[in-house]
N, C-alpha and C positions, 0 to 999 in steps of 0.2 A: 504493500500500500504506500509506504515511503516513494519507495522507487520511481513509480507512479508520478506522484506528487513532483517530484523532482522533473518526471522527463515533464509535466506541463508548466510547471514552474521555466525551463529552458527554451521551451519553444515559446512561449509570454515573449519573454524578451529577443528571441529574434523578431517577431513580428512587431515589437514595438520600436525595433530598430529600422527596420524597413520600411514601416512608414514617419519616419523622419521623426518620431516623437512628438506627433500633432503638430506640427509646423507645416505649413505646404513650401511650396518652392522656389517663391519668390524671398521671403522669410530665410529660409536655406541659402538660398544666394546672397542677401542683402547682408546675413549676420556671420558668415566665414570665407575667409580668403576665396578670390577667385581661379577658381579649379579648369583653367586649360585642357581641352583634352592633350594625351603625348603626341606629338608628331611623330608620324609612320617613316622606318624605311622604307624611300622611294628610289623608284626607277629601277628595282631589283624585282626577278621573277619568283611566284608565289608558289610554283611547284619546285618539288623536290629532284632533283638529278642525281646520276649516278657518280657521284663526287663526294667525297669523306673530306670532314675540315682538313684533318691530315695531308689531303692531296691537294688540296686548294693550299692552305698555307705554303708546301714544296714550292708551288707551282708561279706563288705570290713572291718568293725569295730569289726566283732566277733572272737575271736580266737576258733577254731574248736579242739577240744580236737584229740589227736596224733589216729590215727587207727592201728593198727599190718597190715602187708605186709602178704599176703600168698606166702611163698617163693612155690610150689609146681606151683601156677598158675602163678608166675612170669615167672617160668621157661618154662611151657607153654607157653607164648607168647612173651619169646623171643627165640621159636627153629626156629634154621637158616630156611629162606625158599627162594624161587627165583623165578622172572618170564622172561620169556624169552624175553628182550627185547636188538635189534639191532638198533634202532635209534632213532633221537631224538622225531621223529612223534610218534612213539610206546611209548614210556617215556612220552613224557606231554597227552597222550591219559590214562594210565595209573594212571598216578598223577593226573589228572586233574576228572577222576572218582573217586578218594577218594576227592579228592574238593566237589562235587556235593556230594557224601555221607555226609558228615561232615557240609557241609550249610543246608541238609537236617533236619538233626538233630538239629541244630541252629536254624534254623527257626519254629520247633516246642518248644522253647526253652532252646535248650543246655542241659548240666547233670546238669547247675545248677535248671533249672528248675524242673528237677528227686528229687534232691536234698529238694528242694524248698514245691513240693508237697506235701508230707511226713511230720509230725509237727514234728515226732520222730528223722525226719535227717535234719531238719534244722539248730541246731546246727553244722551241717556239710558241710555246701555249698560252704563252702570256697576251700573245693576239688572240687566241680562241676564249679566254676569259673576258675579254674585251670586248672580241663580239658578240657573245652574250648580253654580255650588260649593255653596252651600246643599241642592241637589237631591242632589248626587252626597252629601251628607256625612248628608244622610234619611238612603238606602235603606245607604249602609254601616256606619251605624249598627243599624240593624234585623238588616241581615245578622251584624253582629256577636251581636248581643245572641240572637238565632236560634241561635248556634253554643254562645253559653254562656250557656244560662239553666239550666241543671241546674248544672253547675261551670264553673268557667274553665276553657279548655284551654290550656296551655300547650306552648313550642317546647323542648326539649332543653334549651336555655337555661335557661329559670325552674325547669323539674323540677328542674335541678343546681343552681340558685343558691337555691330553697326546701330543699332537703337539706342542703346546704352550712350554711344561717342555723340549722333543727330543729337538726343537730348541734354546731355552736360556739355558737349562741344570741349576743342582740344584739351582748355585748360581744367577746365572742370575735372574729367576724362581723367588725365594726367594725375589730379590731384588725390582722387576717390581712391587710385587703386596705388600710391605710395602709402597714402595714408593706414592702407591695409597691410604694409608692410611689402607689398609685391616690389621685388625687381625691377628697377631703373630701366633697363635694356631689355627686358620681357615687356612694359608696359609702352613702350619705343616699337615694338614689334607688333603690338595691339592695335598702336596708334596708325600705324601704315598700313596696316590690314584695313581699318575701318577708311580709311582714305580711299586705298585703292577697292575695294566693293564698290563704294560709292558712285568712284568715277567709270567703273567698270559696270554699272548699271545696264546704262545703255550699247553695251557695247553690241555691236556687230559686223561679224566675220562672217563673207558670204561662201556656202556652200560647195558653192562650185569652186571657190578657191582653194578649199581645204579637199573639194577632189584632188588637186593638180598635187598637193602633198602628199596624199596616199596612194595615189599614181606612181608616183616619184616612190613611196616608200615600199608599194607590189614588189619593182623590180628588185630593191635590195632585200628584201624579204624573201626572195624567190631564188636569186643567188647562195643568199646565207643557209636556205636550206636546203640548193643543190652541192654547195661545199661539205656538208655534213655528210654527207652519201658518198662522198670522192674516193674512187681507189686510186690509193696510189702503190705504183708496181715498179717502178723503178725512180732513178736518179731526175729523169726529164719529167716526169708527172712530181713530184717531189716540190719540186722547183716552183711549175703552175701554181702547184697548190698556193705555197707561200706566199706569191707576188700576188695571188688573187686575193687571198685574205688580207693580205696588207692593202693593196688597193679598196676593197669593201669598207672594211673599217676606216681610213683614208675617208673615203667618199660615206660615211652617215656621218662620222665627226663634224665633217663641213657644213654637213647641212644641219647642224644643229645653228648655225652661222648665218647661215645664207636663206635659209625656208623661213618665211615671215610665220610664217601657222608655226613652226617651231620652235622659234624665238620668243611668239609670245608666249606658246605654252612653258616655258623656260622661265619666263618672267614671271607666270604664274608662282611657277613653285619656288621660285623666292621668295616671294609674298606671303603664299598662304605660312599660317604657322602651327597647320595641323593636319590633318589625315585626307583634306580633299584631292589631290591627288596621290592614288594609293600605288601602293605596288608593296606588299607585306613578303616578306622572306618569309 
């Protein structure tokens, strides 16, 4: 009968911890520090590969001797291309099939694994870890920029913390959340966040221009997961391989440069200061 007592006695208090102890949630926010969600690792793929930390760290510690760029193939894939896309259902329909291409390859183990197979290119894997993460940081880019090229969309989070800044305005803003003891440089971080939502309301990025990026991004997508499949059987395919990888990678770094849709979506994720653009390891 004790016993009893007890287990009701213990579930009492989680249930009066779960609902905040008769407070709602305005109350909860007004009266303890303000709780940020953590920012996500981004631009990294959220499946699992055939890679043990073990072998990544090796893999992290060798400096890979420099490859030559084949300007000829560069120039190949980066000639303009387009696909015909008018909204945003067409756009992450698009984006989201070089997603599934690009995990596909992941999940047979990436180009580092290509890289890895080979005893002759492992010395060089440090480009197939690269284009991994390069590959993965294209298409989540795109998928980004796909979900907000009309406005930003925002978590719960920013709606309250752009409302919160409209209403006290900067200095106010500023003031509320030192006074709670927050971080100088975190509340600096708030404050450019609420700015740029703001001005990034209205923003619009037309569709068919972020076709011409995921046009542009097919090819290297299509490449990166024809180099994963590569036999190489002697010294002269050996060779291709390398120059091709080096050129691939080569040619998405730039365009992280040069692709306006990808620059802004870049811009984004300095901005944001929390999990809207995701990519979770």
């Amino acid at each position: 009968m004790q016993y009893k007592q007890w287990v009701v006695f213990i579930l009492a208090g989680f249930l009066l911890s779960g609902c905040g102890g008769g407070m709602d949630d305005e109350d909860v926010v007004e009266k303890s520090n303000f709780q940020m969600p953590m920012k996500e690792n981004t631009w990294v793929r959220k499946e699992t590969v055939r890679k043990t930390t073990d072998d990544l760290f090796a893999s992290a510690g060798k400096k890979s001797a420099e490859v030559p760029v084949d300007s000829a193939l560069a120039a190949k894939l980066k000639k303009p291309a387009t696909l015909p896309i008018k909204s945003q259902e067409e756009c992450l329909e698009k984006a989201n099939a070089l997603d599934q291409q690009r995990t596909e390859v992941q999940k047979r183990g990436g180009l580092w694994h290509a890289y890895e197979r080979v005893a002759q290119a492992k010395p060089y894997s440090n480009y197939g870890i690269q284009l991994d993460s390069q590959t993965n940081r294209l298409v989540f880019s795109l998928q980004h920029i796909c979900k907000n090229a009309q406005e930003i969309r925002l978590s719960a989070w920013g709606v309250q913390t752009v409302q919160r800044f409209k209403k006290m305005g900067e200095e106010g803003y500023r003031n509320y959340f030192i006074g709670l003891g927050e971080v100088m440089g975190d509340v600096d971080k708030w404050v450019e966040f609420a700015k740029f939502a703001i001005e990034s309301k209205n923003r619009q990025v037309p569709y068919p221009e972020i076709g011409k990026s995921i046009a542009q991004a097919k090819l290297l997508v299509n490449f990166y997961d024809e180099l994963s499949k590569r036999k190489i059987s002697d010294d002269t395919a050996l060779q291709t391989f390398l120059t091709e990888g080096a050129t691939l990678l080569s040619v998405i770094n730039e365009s992280f440069s040069t692709d306006p849709r990808l620059v802004l979506a870049l811009q984004d994720e300095n901005v944001f200061p929390f999990e809207d653009i995701k990519g979770e390891m």
